[in-house]
C-alpha positions, 0 to 999 in steps of 0.5 A: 382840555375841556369841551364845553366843560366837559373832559377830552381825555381820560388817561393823561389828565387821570390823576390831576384831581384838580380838574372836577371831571377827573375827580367825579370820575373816581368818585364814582366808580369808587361809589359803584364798587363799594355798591357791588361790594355791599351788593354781593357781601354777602354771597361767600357767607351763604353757607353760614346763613343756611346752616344758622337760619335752616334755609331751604334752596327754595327759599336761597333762589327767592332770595337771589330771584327778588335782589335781582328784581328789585334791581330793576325797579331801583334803575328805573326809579334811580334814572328818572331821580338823576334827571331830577335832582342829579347824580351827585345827590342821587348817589348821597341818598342811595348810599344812605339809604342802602346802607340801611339793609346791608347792615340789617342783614346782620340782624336777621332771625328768619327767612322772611327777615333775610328774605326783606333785607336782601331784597332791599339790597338790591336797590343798591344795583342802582348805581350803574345807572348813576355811575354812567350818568355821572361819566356821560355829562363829564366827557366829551364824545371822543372819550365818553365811551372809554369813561363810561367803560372804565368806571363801571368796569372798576366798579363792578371788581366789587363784585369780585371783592367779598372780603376787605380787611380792615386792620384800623379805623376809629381808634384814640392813639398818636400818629403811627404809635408814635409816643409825643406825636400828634393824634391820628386822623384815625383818633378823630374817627376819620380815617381807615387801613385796609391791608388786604381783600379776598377774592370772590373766587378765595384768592387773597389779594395782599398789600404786604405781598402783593405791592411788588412783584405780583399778578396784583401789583398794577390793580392795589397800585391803581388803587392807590393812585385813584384815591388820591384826591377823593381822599386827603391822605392816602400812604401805602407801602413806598410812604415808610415803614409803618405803612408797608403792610397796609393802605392808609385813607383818611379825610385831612384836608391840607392847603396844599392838596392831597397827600399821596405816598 
């Protein structure tokens, strides 16, 4: 049901992707966790960057001190952004533009450099602010409250995610190795598996061990559910074989709709 186009209910309509407010609704508190993802990556690998650039503590804590306060000026800039152009394009320039520092990190030579990148990235805590813009103009009253706390709820696991791991993406090869199948979604550059995560406090969360039977069981199954429809084709462990240790995402588009198993 829709009031004045906007969803009344969250949890009954929460896989029809065909309604526009469900679907932006996973989109984006997925948008806001990979945000926190790039936003704190980079704190589990802090022991190696001071031992590799000769950190001091006092040059860690400016680090901490200026992601946090470029935060602040990146959701006052982001919120008057939204009421200009919108959550839908604010959320496209803030992911391209924030991926800029969080890849440059990686080239970082020296506390000035480290220090540019990582104040940069905090920008990227921005997207709180557009996630509960984007929830708040697509549910109505009754349930806009249970949206706005679910999206940024998710999103922030982001925070708590320090590691994916990636196990495929860009790679020329036929579909599950399959000789004389068609070529992958993975061959045209448009697809990526993830078969595990680690935990900001070292768990390891498994989609090989974790699918059933596990403390993890209903989140990597939630996971699982919430990208069907923002991704053409999502398979996991119930799909076959060759997916029983892994997440399979990818772009296809299918005139049926999404693919999920």
């Amino acid at each position: 049901m829709e009031l004045q186009n906007k969803a009344t209910a969250l949890w009954s309509n929460f896989l029809n992707v065909k309604m526009v407010q469900i679907r932006t609704f996973h989109m984006t508190w997925f948008a806001f966790f990979a945000c926190f993802f790039a936003w704190f990556g980079i704190a589990p690998l802090m022991s190696v960057v001071r031992d590799e650039l000769g950190l001091t503590p006092n040059q860690i804590g400016w680090a901490i001190i200026g992601s946090v306060s470029m935060t602040i000026f990146a959701r006052l800039f982001i919120g008057w952004l939204c009421d200009r152009i919108g959550p839908r394009k604010s959320y496209t320039w803030l992911l391209i533009v924030g991926s800029l520092p969080v890849m440059g990190i990686g080239l970082a030579q020296s506390f000035e450099t480290f220090l540019l990148f990582r104040v940069l990235i905090g920008g990227i805590g921005a997207s709180f602010v557009i996630t509960q813009y984007h929830t708040s103009v697509m549910f109505a009253p009754n349930v806009v409250g249970t949206a706005n706390a679910t999206s940024a709820g998710w999103g922030n696991l982001g925070g708590g995610v320090t590691q994916m791991r990636v196990v495929a993406h860009y790679a020329c090869r036929p579909r599950n190795n399959q000789k004389g199948a068609k070529i992958s979604e993975h061959g045209k550059g448009r697809a990526i598996d993830i078969a595990g995560f680690t935990l900001r406090n070292g768990a390891t969360v498994s989609v090989l061990n974790d699918w059933s039977g596990s403390r993890y069981s209903q989140s990597l199954r939630k996971m699982h559910g919430a990208a069907c429809g923002p991704f053409g084709t999502v398979l996991g462990p119930d799909a076959n074989r060759f997916h029983r240790d892994h997440f399979h995402f990818d772009t296809a588009r299918y005139r049926s709709g999404t693919y999920c198993r």
